[in-house]
RODO-2510 file (C-alpha; in nm, 4 decimals, decimal comma):
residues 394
     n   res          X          Y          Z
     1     x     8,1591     5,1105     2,4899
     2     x     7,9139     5,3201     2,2595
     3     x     7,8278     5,6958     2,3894
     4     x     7,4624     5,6597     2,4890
     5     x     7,2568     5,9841     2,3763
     6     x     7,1217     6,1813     2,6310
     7     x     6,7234     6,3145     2,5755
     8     x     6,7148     6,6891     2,6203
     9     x     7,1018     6,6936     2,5226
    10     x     7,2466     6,7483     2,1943
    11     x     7,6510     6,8157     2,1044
    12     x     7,9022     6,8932     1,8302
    13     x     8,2599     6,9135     1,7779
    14     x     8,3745     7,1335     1,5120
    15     x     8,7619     7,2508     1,3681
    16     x     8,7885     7,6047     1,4182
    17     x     9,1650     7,7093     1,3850
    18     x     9,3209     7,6938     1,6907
    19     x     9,5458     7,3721     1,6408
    20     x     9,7534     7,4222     1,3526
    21     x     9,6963     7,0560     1,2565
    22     x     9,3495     7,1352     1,1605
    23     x     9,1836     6,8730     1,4438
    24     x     8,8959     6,9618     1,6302
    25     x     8,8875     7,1716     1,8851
    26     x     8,5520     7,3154     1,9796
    27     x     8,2959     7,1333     2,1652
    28     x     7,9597     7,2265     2,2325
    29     x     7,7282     7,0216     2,4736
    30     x     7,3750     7,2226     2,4877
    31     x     7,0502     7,1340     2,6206
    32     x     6,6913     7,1496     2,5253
    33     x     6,6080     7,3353     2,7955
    34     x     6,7272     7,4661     3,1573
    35     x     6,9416     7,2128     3,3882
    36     x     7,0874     7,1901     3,7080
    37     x     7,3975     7,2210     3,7153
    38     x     7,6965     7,1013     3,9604
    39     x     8,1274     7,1254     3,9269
    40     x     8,4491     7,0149     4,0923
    41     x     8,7507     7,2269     4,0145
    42     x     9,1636     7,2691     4,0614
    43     x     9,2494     7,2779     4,3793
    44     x     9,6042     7,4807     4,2615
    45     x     9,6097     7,8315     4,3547
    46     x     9,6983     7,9210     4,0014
    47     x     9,3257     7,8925     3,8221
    48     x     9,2664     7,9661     3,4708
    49     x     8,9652     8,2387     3,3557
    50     x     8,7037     7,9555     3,3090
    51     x     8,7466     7,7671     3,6107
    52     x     8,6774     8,1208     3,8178
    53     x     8,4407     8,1923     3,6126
    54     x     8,2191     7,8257     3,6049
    55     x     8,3168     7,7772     4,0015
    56     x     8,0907     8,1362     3,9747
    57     x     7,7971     8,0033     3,7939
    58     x     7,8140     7,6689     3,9457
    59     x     7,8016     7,8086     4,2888
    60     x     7,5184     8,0161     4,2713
    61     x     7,2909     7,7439     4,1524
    62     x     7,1569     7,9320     3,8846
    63     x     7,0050     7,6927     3,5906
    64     x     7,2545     7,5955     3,3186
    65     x     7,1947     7,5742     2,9070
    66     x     7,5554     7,4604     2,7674
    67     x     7,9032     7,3710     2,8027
    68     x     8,1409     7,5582     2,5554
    69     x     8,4885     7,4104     2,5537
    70     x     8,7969     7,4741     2,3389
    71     x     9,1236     7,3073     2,3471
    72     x     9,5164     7,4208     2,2369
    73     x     9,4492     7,6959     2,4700
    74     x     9,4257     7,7113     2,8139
    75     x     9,3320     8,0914     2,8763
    76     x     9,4863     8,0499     3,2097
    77     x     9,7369     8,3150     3,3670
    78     x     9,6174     8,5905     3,0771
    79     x     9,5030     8,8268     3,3473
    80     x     9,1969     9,0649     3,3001
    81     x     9,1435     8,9943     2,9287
    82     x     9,1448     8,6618     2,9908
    83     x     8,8650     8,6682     3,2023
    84     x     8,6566     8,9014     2,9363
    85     x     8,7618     8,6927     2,6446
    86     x     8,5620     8,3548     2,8612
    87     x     8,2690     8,5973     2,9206
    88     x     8,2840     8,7068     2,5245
    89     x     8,3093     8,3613     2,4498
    90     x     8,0158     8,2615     2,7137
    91     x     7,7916     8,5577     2,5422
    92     x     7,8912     8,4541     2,1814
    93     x     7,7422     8,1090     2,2478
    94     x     7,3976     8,2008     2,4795
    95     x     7,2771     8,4481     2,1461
    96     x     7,3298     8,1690     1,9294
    97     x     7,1505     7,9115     2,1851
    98     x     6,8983     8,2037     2,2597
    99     x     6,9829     8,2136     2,6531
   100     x     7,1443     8,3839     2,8679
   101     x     7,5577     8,4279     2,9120
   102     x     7,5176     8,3357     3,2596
   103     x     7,3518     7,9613     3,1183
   104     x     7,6486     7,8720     2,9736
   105     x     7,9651     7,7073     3,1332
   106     x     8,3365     7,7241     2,9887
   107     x     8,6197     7,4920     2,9655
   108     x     8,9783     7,5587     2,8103
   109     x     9,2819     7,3303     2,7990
   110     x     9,6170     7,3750     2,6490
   111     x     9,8733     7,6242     2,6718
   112     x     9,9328     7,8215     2,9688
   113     x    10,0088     8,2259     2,9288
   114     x     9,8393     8,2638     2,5932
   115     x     9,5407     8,4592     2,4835
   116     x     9,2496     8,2990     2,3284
   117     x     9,2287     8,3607     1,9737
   118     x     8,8929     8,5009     1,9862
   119     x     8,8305     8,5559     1,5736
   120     x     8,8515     8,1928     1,5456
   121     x     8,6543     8,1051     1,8383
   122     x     8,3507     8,3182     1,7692
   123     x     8,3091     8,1364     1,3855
   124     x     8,3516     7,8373     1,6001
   125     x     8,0615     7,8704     1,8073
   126     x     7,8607     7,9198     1,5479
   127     x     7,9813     7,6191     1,3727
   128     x     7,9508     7,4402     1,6576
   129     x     7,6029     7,5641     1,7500
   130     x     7,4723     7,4677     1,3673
   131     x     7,6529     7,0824     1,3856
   132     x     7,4961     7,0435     1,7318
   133     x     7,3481     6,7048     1,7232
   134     x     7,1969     6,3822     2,0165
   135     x     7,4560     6,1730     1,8258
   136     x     7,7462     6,4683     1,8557
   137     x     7,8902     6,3004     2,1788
   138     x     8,2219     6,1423     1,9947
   139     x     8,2846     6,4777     1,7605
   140     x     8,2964     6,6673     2,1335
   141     x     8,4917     6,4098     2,2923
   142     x     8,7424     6,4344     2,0109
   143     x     8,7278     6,8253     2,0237
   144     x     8,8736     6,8726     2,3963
   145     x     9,1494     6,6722     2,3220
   146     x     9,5175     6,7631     2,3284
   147     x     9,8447     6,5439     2,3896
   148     x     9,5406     6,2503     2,4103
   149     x     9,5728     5,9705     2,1606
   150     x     9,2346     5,8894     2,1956
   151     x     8,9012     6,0159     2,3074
   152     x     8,8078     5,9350     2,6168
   153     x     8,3821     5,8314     2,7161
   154     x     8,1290     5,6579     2,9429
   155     x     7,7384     5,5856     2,9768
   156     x     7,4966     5,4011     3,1177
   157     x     7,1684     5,3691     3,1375
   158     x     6,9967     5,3297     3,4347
   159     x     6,6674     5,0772     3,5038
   160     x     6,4808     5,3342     3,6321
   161     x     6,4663     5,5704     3,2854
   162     x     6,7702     5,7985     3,2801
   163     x     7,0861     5,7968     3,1479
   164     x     7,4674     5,9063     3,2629
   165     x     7,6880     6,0139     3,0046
   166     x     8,0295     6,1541     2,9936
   167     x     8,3195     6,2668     2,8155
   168     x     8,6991     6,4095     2,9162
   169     x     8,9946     6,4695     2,8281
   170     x     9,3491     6,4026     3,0121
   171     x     9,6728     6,2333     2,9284
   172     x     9,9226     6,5116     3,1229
   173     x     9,9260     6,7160     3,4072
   174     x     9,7519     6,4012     3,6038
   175     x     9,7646     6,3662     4,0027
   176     x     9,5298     6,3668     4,2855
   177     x     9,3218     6,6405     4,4143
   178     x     9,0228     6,6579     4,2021
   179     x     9,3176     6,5189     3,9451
   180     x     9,3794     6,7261     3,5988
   181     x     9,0989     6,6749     3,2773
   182     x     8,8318     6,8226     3,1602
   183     x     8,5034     6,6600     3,1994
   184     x     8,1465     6,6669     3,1180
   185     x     7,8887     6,4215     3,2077
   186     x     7,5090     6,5106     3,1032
   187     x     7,2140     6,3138     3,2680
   188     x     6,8465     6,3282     3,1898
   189     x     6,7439     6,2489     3,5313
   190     x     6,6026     6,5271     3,7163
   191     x     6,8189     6,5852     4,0423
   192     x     6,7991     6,9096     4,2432
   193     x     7,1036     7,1229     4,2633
   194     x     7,2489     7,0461     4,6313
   195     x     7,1711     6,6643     4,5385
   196     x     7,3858     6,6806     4,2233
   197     x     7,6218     6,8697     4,3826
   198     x     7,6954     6,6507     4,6428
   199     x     7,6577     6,3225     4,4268
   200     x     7,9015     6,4685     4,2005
   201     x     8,1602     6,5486     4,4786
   202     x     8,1409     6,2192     4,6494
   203     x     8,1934     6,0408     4,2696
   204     x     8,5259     6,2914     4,2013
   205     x     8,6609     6,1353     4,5226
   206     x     8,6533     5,8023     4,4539
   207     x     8,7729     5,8718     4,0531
   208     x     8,9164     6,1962     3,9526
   209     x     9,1058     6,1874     4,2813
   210     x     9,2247     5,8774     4,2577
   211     x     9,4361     5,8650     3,9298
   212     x     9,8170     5,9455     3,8903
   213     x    10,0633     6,0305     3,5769
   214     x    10,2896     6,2307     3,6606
   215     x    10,1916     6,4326     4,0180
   216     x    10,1329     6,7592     3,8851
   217     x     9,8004     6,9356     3,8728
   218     x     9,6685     7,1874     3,6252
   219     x     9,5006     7,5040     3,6217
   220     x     9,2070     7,4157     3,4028
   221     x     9,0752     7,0703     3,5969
   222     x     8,6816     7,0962     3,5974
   223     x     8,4578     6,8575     3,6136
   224     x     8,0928     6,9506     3,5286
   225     x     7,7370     6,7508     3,5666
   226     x     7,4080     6,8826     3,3984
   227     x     7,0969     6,7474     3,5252
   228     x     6,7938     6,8241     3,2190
   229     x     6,5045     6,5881     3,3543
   230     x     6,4140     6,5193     3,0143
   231     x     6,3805     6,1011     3,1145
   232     x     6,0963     6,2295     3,3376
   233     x     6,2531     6,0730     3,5999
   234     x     6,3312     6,1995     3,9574
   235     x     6,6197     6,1521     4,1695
   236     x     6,6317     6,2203     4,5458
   237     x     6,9045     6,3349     4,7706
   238     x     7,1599     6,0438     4,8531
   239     x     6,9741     5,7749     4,5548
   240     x     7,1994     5,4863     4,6331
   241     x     7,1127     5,3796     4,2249
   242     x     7,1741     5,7489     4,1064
   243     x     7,5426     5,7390     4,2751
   244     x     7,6492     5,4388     4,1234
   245     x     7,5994     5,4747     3,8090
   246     x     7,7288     5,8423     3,8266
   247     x     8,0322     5,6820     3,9782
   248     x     8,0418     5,3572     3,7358
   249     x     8,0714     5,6544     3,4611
   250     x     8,3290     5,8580     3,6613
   251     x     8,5750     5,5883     3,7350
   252     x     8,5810     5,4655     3,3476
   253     x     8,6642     5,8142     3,2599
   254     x     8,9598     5,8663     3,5315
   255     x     9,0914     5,4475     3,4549
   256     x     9,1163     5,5547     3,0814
   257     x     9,2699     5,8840     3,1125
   258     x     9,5272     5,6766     3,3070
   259     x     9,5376     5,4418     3,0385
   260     x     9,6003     5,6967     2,8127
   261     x     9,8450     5,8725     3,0562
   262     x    10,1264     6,0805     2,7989
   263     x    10,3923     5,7833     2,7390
   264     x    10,2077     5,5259     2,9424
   265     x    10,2904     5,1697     2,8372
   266     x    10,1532     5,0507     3,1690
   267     x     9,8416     5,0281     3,3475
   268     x     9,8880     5,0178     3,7393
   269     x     9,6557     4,9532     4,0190
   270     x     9,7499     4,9851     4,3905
   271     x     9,5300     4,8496     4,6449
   272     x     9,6672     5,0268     5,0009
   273     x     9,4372     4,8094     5,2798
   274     x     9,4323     4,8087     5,6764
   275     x     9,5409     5,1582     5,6903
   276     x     9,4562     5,3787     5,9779
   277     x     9,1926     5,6343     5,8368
   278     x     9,1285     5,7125     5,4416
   279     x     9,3114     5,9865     5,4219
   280     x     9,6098     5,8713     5,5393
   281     x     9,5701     5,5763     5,3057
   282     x     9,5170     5,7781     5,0783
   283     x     9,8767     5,9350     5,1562
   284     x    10,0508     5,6003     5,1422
   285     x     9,8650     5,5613     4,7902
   286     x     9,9601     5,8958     4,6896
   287     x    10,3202     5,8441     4,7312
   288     x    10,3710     5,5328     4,5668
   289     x    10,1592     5,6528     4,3062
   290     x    10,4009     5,9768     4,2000
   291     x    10,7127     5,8409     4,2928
   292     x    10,9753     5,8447     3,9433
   293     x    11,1406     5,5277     4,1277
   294     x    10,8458     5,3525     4,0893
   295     x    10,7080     5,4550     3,8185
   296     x    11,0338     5,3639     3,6058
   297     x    11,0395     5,0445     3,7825
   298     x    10,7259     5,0143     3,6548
   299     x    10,8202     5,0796     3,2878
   300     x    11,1157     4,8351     3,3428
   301     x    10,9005     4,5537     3,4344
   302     x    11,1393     4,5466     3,7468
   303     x    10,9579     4,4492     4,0922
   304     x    11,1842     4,6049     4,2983
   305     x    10,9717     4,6226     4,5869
   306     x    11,1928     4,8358     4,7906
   307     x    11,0653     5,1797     4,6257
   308     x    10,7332     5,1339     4,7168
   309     x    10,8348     5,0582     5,0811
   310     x    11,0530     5,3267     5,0495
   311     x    10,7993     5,5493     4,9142
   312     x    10,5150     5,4290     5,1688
   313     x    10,7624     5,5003     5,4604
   314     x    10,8480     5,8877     5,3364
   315     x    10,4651     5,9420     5,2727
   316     x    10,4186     6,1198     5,6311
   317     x    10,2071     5,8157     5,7693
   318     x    10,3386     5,6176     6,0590
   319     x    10,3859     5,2597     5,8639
   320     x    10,5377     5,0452     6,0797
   321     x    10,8498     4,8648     5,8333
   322     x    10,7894     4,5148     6,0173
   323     x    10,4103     4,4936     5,9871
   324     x    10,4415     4,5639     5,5951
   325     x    10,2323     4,2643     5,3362
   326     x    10,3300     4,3143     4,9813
   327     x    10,1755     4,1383     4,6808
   328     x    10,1842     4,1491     4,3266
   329     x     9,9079     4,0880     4,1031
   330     x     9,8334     4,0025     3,7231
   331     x     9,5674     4,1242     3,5536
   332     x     9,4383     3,7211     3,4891
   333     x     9,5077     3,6240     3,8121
   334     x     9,8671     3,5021     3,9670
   335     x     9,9912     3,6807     4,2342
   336     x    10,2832     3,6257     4,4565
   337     x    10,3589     3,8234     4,7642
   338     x    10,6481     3,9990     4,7592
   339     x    10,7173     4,1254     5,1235
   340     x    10,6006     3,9153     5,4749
   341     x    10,6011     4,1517     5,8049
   342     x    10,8177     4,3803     5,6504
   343     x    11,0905     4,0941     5,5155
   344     x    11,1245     3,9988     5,1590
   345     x    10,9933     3,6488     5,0834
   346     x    11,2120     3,4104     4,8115
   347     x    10,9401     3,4519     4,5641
   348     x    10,9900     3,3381     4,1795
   349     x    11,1777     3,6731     4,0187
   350     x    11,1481     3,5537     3,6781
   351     x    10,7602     3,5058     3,7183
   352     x    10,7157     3,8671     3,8883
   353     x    10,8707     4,0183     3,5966
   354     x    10,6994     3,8052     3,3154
   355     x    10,3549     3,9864     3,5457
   356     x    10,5063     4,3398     3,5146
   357     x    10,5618     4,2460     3,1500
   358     x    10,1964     4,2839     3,1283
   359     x     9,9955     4,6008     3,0128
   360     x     9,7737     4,5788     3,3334
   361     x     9,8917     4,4588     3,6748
   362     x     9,8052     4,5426     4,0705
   363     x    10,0262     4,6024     4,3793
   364     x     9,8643     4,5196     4,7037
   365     x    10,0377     4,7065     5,0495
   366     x     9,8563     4,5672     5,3591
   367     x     9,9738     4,8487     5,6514
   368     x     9,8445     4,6617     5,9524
   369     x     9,7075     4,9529     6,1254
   370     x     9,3016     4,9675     6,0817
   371     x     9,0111     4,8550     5,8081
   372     x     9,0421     5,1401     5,5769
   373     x     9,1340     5,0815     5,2118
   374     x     9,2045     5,2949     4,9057
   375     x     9,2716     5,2268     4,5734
   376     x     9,4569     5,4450     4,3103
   377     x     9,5202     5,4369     3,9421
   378     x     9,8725     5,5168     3,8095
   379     x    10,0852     5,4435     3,4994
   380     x    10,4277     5,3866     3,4540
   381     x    10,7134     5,6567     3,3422
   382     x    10,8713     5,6383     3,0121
   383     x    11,0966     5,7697     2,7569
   384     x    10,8015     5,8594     2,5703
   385     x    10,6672     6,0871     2,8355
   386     x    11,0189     6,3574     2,8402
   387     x    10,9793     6,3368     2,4781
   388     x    10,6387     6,4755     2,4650
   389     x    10,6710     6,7562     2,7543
   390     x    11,0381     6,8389     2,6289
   391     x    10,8761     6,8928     2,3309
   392     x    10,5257     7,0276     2,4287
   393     x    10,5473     7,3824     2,3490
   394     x    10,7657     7,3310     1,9775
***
């Protein structure tokens, strides 16, 4: 999929030292002019400078110029200069953009415990700030990046004028609860602040919150949506059109940071149905989801459908073990159910590996206990994956 531009956006990627390699890593995403502005962030107790700092801004409702992000570093856990350092960075960029500091957002992601290098950063911005560009939207993507292999973006453009663009980053750190990424999706629709806000939040839930790697959660996840009303088109509160295509770009972010989960060789959907409430589906979901058992299984193309029972039945949910449906799925179609009221059926082994073979493939766990249903993104576990955090940091 092409990035889309966005009217009354422009953005830039530039190289400005932090990575030894010499890859970008400064983004800029301005606008023309003042937007609304709305964010989901980390729900870990341990929150890096710019995430208290945005959650601030974002918050308050105040109008919003640009989105400054830099990544190798995550300025998170570096104390009270780390908070001044995202406020020098946040000033640097509004005198260049000729706004205000408290117009401009800030993202970080890297490593933890580490102070930005601010020298860098502040020939950055203005590098950034002179490339700025409506056809910038892949140089930024690239720019957040870190153990990614590949950018990560969405658009689309709606019938009635506007367009919904995004980019993030994530490949690590990846599990429910607003998830772990940074992301930035720019609209030119014109949608008041508690409208966005709550658009936004409802879209993170059924995305963001809905992808696995590897069950932890960082201290940097934000995800940010300015509003610029440059299309000249109005949204109201609750716009059923407005929601789904803010969600259409939401979920192709979240599915491809899975697909580009650190190691990931596999692609997995699970499809939890006829569970009591959504939250508790979400539980079942959740387990299977960051289980290592699993997830190796997964790798090993080995349907050993007794870890996700397994995992289903420690998930704190009251499953009942002889009302359990299990199917697997291929990504062009054959299926074969694996489990029948909680017994295992003589399905074709062979032929249920030969589907886990596959790059893409879908489990299906029918509880038997209401009408809600949940599905979750995961990936499998791999060699790959202890090679790159073993060796994150050297």
């Amino acid at each position: 999929m092409d990035i889309q531009p966005v009217s009354g956006f422009r953005a830039a990627g530039v190289a400005c030292g932090i990575k030894e390699s010499g890859a970008l890593d400064l983004a800029l995403i301005a606008a023309d002019g003042p937007c609304t502005a709305a964010g989901v962030f980390t729900t870990n107790r341990v929150k890096a400078a710019p995430v208290l700092y945005d959650a601030q801004v974002v918050v308050s409702g105040q109008p919003v110029r640009a989105v400054i992000a830099n990544s190798g570093n995550a300025n998170a856990c570096t104390g009270e200069l780390g908070m001044l350092n995202t406020i020098a960075l946040a000033e640097k960029t509004a005198r260049h953009l000729g706004c205000t500091p408290g117009e401009v957002l800030v993202l970080s992601t890297g490593v933890i415990g580490v102070q930005l290098p601010m020298g860098p950063l502040q020939s950055g911005v203005e590098a950034a700030v002179s490339a700025l560009s409506p056809d910038g939207w892949d140089a930024a993507a690239q720019a957040i990046l870190t153990t990614d292999t590949r950018p990560k973006f969405a658009s689309v453009t709606s019938k009635a004028g506007y367009t919904v663009t995004g980019i993030a980053k994530g490949s690590g750190m990846i599990a429910p609860h607003m998830a772990t990424m940074l992301a930035v999706i720019a609209t030119d629709a014109a949608v008041e602040h508690p409208a966005l806000q709550q658009a936004l939040s409802a879209a993170a839930e059924v995305s963001f919150n809905r992808i696995v790697v590897d069950g932890d959660m960082s201290t940097n996840d934000t995800l940010l949506t300015l509003a610029s009303g440059a299309s000249g088109t109005t949204v109201d509160a609750g716009d059923p059109a407005f929601q789904q295509a803010l969600e259409q770009v939401c979920i192709e972010l979240a599915r491809a940071i899975v697909r580009d989960g650190e190691g990931a060789t596999k692609f997995v959907t699970l499809e939890i149905v006829n569970g009591p409430d959504d939250a508790s589906t979400k539980d079942v979901a959740r387990a299977i989801a960051t289980s290592p058992l699993c997830k190796t299984a997964f790798y090993g193309a080995d349907p050993n459908w007794g870890r996700i029972i397994a995992a289903a039945g420690r998930s704190g949910v009251s499953v009942d073990p002889d009302a359990l449906d299990l199917w697997l799925i291929g990504a062009d179609g054959p299926s074969m159910q694996l489990l029948d009221a909680g017994q295992p059926t003589d399905y074709d082994e062979p032929a249920a590996v030969s589907i886990m073979q596959a790059d893409a493939f879908t489990f299906r766990l029918d509880l038997h206990m209401g009408a809600s249903a949940v599905t979750v993104w995961t990936c499998d576990l791999s060699h790959e994956y202890v090679s790159i955090n073993a060796e994150y940091r050297t």
